[in-house]
C-alpha positions, 0 to 999 in steps of 0.5 A, spaced: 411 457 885 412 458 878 413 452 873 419 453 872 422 452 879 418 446 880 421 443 874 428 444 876 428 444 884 424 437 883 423 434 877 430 436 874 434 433 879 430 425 879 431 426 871 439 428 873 441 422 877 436 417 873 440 419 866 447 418 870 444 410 870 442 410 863 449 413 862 452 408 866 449 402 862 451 405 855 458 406 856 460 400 861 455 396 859 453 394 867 447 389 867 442 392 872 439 385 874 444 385 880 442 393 882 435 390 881 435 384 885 438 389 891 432 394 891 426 389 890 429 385 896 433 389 900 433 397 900 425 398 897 422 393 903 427 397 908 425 404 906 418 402 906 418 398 913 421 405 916 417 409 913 411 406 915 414 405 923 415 412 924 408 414 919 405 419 924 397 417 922 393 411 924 393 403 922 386 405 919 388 411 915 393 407 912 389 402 910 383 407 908 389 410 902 390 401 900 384 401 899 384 407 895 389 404 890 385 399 889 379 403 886 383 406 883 387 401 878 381 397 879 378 403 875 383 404 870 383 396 870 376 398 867 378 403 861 384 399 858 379 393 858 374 398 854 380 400 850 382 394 848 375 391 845 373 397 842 380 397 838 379 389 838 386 387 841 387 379 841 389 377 847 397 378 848 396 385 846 390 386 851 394 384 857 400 388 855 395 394 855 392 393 861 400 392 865 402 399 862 395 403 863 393 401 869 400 399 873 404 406 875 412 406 876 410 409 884 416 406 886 423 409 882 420 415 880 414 416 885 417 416 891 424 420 890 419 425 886 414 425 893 420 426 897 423 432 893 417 437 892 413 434 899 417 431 905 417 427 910 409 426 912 406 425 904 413 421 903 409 416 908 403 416 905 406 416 897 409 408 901 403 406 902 401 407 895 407 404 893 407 398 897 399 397 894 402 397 887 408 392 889 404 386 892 399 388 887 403 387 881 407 381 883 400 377 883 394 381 880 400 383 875 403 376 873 396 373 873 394 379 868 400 378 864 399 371 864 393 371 860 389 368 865 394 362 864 397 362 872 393 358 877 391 361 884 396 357 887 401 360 882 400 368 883 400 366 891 407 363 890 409 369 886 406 374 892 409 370 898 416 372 894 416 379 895 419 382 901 414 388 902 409 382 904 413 381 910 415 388 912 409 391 910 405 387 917 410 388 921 411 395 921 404 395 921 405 391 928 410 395 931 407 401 929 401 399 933 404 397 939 408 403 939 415 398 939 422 403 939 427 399 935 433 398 939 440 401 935 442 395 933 436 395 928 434 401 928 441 404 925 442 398 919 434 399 917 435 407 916 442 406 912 439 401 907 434 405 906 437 411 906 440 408 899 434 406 897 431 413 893 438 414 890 438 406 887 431 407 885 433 412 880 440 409 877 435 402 876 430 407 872 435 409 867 439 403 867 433 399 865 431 406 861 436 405 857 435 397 853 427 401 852 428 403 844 423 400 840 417 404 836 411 401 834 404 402 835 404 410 836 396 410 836 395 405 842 402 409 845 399 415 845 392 412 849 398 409 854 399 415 855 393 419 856 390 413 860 397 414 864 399 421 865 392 424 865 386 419 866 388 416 872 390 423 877 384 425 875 380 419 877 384 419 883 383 427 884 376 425 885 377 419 889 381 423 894 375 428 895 371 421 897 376 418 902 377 425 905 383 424 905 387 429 910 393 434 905 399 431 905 394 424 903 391 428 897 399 430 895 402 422 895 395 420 892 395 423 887 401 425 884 403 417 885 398 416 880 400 421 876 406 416 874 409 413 867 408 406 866 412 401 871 418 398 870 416 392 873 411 392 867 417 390 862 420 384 866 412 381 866 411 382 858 418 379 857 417 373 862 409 371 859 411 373 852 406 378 852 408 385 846 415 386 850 418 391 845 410 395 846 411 395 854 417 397 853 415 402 848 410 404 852 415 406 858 419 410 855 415 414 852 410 415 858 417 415 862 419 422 858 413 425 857 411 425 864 414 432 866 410 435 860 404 433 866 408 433 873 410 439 872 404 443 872 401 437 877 406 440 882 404 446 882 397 444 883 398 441 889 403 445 892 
């Protein structure tokens, strides 16, 4: 498949839908923290709950691909700190560049990305990476954007408030006794998660839309190095370590391929830490990224 086709049969139609929330924002002037509350809390925790009760691998292959995820940011972790010293950042600035290098968006773009170029199967796969991503941020994230002010007890708080802590287990439960969902649940999941890739997307613009700030175009341009580039190729030669069977190669991967989180701007503006650099950093790696997913789709078609 030649680039061209990749871009415009997968790339093209996430930048589409993300551009209509962008262009909602700026002309009506809707405030994305409702739309961002119904995801976190209701469509992301359905969708990865169906995702992971219908996968059609094993409990330890699932946990084979979290621990995946956690080698990998645990690796770009390292980097980002090694940026920051040999740059020698002060402390909030170190913060700021750890969130953005080492956490990715695998959930707004990452997922429908997958959904559209692979199907299914690595769909599957691409939830649990996301689902990793999710609890880590929420409390490895918070500590690191805290500076190490957060107590344990307060990043236990944190995590025990996100929604993917409780459908995650339980999917997994389910899915181990071999549990068929009766209608009534079954149904209500299915649509909730039906609206959470569209509503991915909108928010993605929507929160794209406030991210205009320009400054420290040297440690933007190692962001996104470290972002678009570093990271699938260590996570290429993990894949390689893990044995991971195709379509686990394809979700590892190309998750690991994606611009900076959004959650990271919401973590930066709550502990104070460079907000306008974060937001900066996910704009700009935002819309690089199909300069690097493009020809990535290509090599893992």
């Amino acid at each position: 498949m030649s680039l061209a086709r990749v871009f415009l049969e997968t790339l093209l139609p996430v930048m589409i839908v993300a551009a209509l929330g962008m262009l909602l924002r700026r002309r009506l002037q809707i405030d994305p923290k409702p739309l961002s509350q119904t995801v976190f809390y209701v469509f992301a925790p359905a969708l990865v709950f169906q995702l992971l009760i219908r996968n059609p691998f094993s409990l330890g292959d699932m946990l084979r691909m979290a621990m995946f995820v956690v080698l990998l940011l645990a690796a770009m972790a390292v980097i980002a700190w090694t940026i920051s010293r040999v740059m020698k950042l002060n402390r909030t600035m170190t913060s700021a560049l750890i969130l953005c290098i080492v956490f990715m968006n695998a959930g707004n773009l990452g997922l429908p990305v997958t959904q559209l170029a692979f199907g299914a199967v690595t769909l599957a796969w691409a939830s649990v990476f996301f689902s990793t991503t999710a609890l880590l941020s929420n409390s490895v994230g918070a500590w690191i954007a805290s500076v190490g002010r957060a107590s344990p007890g307060r990043a236990l708080i944190g995590l025990a408030k996100v929604p993917s802590v409780y459908a995650i287990p339980l999917a997994l439960v389910l899915h181990s006794a071999e549990v068929t969902l009766p209608p009534f649940v079954e149904v209500p999941v299915g649509l909730l998660a039906g609206a959470a890739v569209p509503s991915m997307l909108l928010l993605l613009g929507m929160q794209l839309s406030g991210n205009g700030h320009r400054s420290h175009i040297g440690l933007l341009g190692l962001v996104s190095a470290a972002r678009l580039v570093v990271s699938p190729l260590i996570a290429w030669g993990l894949t390689a370590a893990f044995r991971f069977p195709p379509t686990a190669v394809q979700a590892g991967i190309l998750e690991a391929a994606m611009p900076s989180a959004v959650l990271n701007s919401i973590l930066a503006a709550q502990y104070d830490v460079e907000p306008e650099f974060v937001s900066s950093a996910i704009l700009v790696t935002t819309l690089l990224s199909p300069l690097t997913l493009t020809p990535l789709l290509q090599t893992l078609q």
